[in-house]
C-alpha positions as a printed Julia matrix, in Angstrom:
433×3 Matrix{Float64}:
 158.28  111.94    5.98
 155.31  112.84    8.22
 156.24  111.64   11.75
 153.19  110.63   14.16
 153.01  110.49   18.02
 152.47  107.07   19.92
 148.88  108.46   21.2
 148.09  109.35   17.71
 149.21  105.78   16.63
 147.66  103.89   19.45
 144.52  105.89   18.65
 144.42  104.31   14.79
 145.46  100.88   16.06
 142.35  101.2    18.37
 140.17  101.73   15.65
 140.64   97.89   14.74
 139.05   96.23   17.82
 136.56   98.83   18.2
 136.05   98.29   14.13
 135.87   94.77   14.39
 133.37   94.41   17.3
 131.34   97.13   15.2
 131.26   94.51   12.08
 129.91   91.19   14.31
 127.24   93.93   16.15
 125.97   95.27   13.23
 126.21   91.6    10.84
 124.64   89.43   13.81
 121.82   88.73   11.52
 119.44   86.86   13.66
 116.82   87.47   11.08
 118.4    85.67    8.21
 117.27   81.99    8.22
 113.81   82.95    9.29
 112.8    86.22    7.15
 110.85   85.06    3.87
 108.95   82.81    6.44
 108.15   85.39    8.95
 106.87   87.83    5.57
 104.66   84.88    4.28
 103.34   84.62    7.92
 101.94   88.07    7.75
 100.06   87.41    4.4
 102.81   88.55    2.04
 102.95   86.23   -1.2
 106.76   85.03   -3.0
 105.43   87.43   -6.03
 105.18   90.31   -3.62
 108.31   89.7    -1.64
 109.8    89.57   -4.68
 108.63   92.96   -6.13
 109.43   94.76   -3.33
 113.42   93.13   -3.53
 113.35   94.61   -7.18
 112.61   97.98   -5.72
 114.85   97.63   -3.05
 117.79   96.34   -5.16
 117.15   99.47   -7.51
 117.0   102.01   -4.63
 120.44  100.29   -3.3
 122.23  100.14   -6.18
 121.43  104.0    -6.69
 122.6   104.6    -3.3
 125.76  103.6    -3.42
 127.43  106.13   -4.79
 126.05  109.16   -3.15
 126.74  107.43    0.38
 129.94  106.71   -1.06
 131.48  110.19   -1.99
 128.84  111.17    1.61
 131.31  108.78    3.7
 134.56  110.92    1.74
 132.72  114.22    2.34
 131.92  114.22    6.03
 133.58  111.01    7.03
 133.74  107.7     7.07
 133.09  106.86   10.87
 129.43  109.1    10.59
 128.57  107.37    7.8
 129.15  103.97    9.1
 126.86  105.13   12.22
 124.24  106.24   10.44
 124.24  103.06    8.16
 123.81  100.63   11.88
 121.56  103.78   13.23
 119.43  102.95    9.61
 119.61   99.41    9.99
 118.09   99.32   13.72
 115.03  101.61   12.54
 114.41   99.62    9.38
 114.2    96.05   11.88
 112.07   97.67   13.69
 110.02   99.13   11.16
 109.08   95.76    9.14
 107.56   94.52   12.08
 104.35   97.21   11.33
 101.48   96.5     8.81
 102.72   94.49    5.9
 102.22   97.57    3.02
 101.77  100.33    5.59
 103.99  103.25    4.84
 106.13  102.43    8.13
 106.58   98.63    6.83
 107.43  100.19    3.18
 109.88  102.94    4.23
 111.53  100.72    7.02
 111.81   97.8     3.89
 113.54  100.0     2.03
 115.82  101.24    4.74
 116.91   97.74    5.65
 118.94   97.66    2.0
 119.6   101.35    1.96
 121.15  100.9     5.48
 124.18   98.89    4.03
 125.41  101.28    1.54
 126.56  103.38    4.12
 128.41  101.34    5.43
 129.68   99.42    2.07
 132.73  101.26    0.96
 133.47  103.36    3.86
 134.29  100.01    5.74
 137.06   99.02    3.57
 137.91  102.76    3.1
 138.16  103.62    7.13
 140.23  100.15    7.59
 142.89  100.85    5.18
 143.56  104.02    6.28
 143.27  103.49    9.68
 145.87  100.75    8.67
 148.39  103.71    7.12
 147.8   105.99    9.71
 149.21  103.6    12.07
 152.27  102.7     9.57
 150.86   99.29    9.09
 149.15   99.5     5.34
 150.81   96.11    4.49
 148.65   94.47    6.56
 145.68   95.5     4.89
 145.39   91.88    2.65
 144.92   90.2     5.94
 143.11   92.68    7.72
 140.76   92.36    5.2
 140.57   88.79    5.28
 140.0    88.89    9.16
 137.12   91.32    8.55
 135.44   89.28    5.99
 135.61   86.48    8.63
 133.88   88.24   11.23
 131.1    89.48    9.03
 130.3    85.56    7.72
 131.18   84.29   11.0
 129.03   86.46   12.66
 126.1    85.77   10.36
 126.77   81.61   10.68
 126.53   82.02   14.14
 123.3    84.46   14.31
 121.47   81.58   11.54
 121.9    78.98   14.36
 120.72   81.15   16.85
 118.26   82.57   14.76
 116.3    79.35   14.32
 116.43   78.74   17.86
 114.93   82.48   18.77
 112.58   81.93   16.09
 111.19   78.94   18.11
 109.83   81.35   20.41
 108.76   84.07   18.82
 109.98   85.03   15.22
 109.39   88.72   15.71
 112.37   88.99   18.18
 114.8    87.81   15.79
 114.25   91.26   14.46
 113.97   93.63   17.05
 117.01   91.98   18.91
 118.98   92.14   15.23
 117.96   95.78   15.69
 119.04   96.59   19.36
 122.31   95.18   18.0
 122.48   97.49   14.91
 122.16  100.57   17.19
 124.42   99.47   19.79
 127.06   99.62   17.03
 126.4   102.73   15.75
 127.27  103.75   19.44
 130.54  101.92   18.64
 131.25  103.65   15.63
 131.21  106.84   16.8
 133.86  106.21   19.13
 136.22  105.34   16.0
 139.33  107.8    15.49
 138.81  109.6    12.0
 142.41  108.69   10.29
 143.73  110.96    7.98
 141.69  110.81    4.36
 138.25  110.6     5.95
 137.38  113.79    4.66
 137.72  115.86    2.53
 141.67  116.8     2.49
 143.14  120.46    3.09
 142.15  122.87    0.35
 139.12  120.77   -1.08
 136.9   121.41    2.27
 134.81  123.33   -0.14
 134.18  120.92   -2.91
 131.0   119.93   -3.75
 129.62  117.03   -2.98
 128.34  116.01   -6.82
 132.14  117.21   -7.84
 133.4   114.65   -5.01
 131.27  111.76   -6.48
 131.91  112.94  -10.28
 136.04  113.22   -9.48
 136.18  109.69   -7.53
 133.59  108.38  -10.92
 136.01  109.79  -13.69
 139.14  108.44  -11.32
 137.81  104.9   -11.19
 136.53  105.17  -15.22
 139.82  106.17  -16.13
 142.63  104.26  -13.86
 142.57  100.69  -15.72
 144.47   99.22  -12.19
 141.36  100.33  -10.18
 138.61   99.77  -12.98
 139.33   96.45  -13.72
 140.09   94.59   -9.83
 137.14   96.81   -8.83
 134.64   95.21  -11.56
 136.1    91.57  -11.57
 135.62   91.95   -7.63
 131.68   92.86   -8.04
 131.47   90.24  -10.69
 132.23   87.03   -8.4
 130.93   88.41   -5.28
 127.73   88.68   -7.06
 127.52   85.1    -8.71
 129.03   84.04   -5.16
 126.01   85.3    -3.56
 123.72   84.53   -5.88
 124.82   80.88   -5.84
 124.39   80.92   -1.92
 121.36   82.74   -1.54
 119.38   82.2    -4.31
 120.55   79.32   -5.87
 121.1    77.03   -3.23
 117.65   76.38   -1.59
 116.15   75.01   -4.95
 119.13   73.11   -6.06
 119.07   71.44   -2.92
 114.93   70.64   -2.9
 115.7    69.06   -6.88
 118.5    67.07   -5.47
 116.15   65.73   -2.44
 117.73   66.92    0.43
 115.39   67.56    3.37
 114.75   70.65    4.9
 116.29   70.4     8.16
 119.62   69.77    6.11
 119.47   73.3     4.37
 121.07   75.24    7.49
 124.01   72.6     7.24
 124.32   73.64    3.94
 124.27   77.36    4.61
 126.86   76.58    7.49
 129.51   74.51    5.1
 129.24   77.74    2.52
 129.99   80.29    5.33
 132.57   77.99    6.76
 134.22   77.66    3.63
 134.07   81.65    3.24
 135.49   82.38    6.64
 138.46   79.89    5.85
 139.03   81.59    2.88
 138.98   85.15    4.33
 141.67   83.9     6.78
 143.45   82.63    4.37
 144.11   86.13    2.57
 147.55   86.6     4.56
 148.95   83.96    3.11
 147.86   84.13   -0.52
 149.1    87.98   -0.85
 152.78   86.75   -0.14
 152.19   84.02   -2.94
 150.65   85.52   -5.75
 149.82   88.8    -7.03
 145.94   90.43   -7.54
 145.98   89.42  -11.18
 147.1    85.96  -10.35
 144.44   85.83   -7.63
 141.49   87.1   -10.31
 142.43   84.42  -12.86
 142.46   81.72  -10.7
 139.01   83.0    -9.11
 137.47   83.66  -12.07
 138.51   80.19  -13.84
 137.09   78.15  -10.38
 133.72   80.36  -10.64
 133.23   79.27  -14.1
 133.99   75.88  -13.31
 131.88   75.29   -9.86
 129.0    77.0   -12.03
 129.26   73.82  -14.8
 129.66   71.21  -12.29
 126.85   72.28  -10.54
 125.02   72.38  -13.87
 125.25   69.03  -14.48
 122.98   68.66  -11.65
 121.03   68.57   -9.8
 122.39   65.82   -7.35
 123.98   65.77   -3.91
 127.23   65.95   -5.18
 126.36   68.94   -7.32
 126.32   70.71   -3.86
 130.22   70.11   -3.07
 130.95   73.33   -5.68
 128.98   75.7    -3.79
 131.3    75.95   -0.53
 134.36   75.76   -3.49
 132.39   79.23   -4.82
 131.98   80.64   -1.88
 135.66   80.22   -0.22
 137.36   81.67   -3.38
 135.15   84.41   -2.92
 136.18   85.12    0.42
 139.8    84.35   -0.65
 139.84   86.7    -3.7
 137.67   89.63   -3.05
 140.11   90.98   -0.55
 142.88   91.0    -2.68
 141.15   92.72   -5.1
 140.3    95.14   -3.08
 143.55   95.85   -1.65
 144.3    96.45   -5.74
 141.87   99.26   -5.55
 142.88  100.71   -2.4
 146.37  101.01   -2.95
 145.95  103.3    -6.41
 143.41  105.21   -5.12
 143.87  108.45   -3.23
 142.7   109.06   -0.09
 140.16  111.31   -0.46
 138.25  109.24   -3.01
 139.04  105.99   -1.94
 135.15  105.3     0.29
 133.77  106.78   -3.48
 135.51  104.71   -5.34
 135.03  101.47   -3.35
 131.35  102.57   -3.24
 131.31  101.42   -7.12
 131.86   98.21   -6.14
 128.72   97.69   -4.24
 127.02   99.88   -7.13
 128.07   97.31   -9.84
 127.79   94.21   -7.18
 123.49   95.39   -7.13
 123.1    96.42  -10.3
 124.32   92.79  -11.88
 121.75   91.78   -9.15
 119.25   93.73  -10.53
 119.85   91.6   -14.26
 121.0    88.31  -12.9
 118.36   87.5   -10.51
 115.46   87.96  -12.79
 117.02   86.55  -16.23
 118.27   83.29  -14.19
 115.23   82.58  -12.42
 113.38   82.67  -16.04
 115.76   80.52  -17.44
 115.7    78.33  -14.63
 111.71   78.24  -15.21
 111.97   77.99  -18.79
 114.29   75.3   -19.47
 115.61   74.02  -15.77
 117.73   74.72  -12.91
 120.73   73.25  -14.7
 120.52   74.81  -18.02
 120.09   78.28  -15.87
 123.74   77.09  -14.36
 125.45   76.79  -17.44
 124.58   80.11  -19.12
 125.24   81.37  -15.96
 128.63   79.7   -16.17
 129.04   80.86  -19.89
 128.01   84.6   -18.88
 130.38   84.76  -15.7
 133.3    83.98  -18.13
 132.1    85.91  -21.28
 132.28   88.67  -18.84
 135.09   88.01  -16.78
 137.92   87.4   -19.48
 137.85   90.82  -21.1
 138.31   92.21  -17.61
 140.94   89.64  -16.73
 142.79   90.63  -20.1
 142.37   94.34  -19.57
 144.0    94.71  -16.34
 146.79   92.3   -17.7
 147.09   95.31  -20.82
 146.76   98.29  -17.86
 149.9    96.34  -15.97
 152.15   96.7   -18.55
 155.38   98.84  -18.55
 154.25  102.74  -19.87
 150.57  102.02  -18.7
 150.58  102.5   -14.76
 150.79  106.1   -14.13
 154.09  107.76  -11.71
 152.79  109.52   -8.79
 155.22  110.24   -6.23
 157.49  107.55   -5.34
 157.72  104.56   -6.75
 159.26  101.06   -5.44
 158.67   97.11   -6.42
 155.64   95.62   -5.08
 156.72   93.05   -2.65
 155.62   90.77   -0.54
 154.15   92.01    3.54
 156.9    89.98    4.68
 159.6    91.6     3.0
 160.12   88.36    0.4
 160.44   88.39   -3.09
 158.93   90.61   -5.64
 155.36   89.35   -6.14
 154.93   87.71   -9.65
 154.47   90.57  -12.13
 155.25   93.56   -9.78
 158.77   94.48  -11.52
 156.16   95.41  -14.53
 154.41   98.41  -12.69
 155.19  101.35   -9.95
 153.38  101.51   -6.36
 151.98  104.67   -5.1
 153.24  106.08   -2.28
């Protein structure tokens, strides 16, 4: 067993303050409540705002990948400073011309900017986590991180609105003074061990790095599965809170002013179910976790289509806490049968398939909701969450069975961070080591 020295573990253990602070810097988005406004201000109409999101949700969803097996490659504490370092100039940039190539590129980099980050986060934390001897923690540390990033954004909306009182333009360049100050913070991280590429692969390539961590993912039914199923309801989750929620909320007749209460309840909700993680993975296992998740997704999406009406609104904070709830978990599925030196890759694909259902959701239910009404949009999106959701449910159930999960190293029960019981299901499959 590889022994470490104190420094070496106070140096990982670091990493999660520093980490942390580095996730409310870079997610105090001041800019949120206020941004469509501020666009239409400058001249910009919805139809344009909305072409250049298509463009930008197509440019994302290509990026993350390449970033991905970039933040395996040459490590994940560079590429989380050049995703804040991206984020800053974009902010800045949008404030030029509306359509002048500074606004365009800067546009652009103000997606782009978050695929460097997506994957190599949850990749840098886990093994930070092991490093330190302290992997089991990784459920809640998760949970704690999802907190910070919603409760960071809650708190920015409020203050947001207030700086936008003044002058809207500094919510931005404020948002982006932030973003660079935490690239500064990531570059003090500690690289833990996996953050590169590992001993005798220094000189892989980096397509070879993204087409291994691909084929791994394709081919490893306990990582395929959580890691789809985990795209799938963060997508309707934000779709639902984002997108969804400002015109279900005008057709039910609440006023304005009430909208940012709204947004509030949904992030509170979130944040309670982030911190909530640490207790569910003692409880129940991932597969539990998905089933549940994906049977109160389907089921806040019909109430809410038998809107609209104020009490259609009660599901959306129900959507969005399972989400925070769940998605950890899954990820934690991923992480732990993923090696090392694919893992920021691999959790890229996540973000990959979370945009690219984006990409098809946001148009088709927008058309629908057009076509035939907001409600009727809510139940096929209902029916499509679980026509989607059950074969992937069902297929990690098939990839759990005894014979199916592959022997690498030593194997033990899963059980729970506390030392407790086997977790429902475990005595059916073998842990990585």
């Amino acid at each position: 067993m590889e022994t470490r020295k104190p420094d070496a573990l106070a140096g990982y253990q670091a990493n999660l303050l520093r980490f942390f602070l580095f996730t409310w810097l870079r997610s105090f988005h001041l800019w949120m409540p206020i941004w469509l406004v501020f666009l239409q201000d400058r001249g910009l109409t919805l139809a344009q705002v909305g072409v250049l999101d298509a463009a930008g949700w197509v440019l994302q969803s290509t990026a993350e990948l390449p970033t991905g097996a970039l933040a395996d490659g040459y490590g994940r504490r560079l590429s989380m400073a050049l995703g804040a370092l991206l984020l800053g100039v974009g902010l800045l940039a949008v404030q030029a011309e509306p359509f002048s190539v500074p606004f365009l590129v800067g546009y652009m980099l103000w997606g782009v900017s978050h695929t460097f980050i997506g994957g190599a986060d949850s990749a840098f934390l886990y093994d930070s986590l092991k490093a330190a001897g302290r992997e089991d923690e990784y459920p809640r540390r998760a949970g704690q991180y999802t907190a910070v990033i919603w409760g960071a954004q809650a708190t920015a909306a409020v203050a947001g609105g207030l700086l936008a009182a003044m002058e809207p333009s500094l919510c931005f360049t404020v948002s982006a003074a932030l973003a660079l100050g935490a690239a500064g913070v990531a570059l003090t991280f500690r690289e833990p061990p996996g953050g590169g590429p590992p001993s005798g692969r220094r000189g892989r390539a980096f397509v070879g790095t993204l087409r291994g961590g691909m084929v791994f993912a394709a081919r490893t039914p306990q990582v395929r599965y959580p890691l789809f199923l985990g795209a799938l309801i963060g997508t309707f989750s934000f779709f639902l809170a984002f997108m969804v929620l400002q015109p279900y909320a005008r057709a039910a007749g609440i006023p304005y002013p009430a909208f940012g209460v709204l947004v509030l309840a949904a992030r509170a909700f979130g944040v309670a179910g982030a911190l909530s993680v640490g207790w569910a993975r003692t409880r129940v296992s991932g597969l539990t976790a998905g089933v549940a998740a994906s049977g109160i997704m389907a089921g806040c999406l019909g109430v809410m289509a038998l809107g609209p009406a104020v009490w259609g609104l009660f599901p959306l904070p129900v959507a969005t806490g399972t989400a925070g709830l769940v998605r950890p978990l899954l990820s934690h599925e991923v992480n732990r049968w993923t090696p090392a030196f694919q893992r920021a890759t691999v959790l890229s694909a996540e973000g990959f398939l979370f945009t690219a259902i984006l990409v098809v959701l946001d148009p088709l239910a927008f058309a629908a909701a057009d076509r035939f009404g907001l409600p009727a949009a809510l139940g096929l999106m209902a029916g499509a969450f679980s026509l989607l959701a059950t074969p992937l449910l069902v297929g990690w159930y098939r990839g759990l069975r005894p014979g199916k999960v592959p022997r690498a190293g030593r194997s033990r029960r899963l059980r729970g961070s506390r030392g407790g019981p086997p977790l429902p299901g475990a005595e059916a499959f073998a842990v990585w080591s």
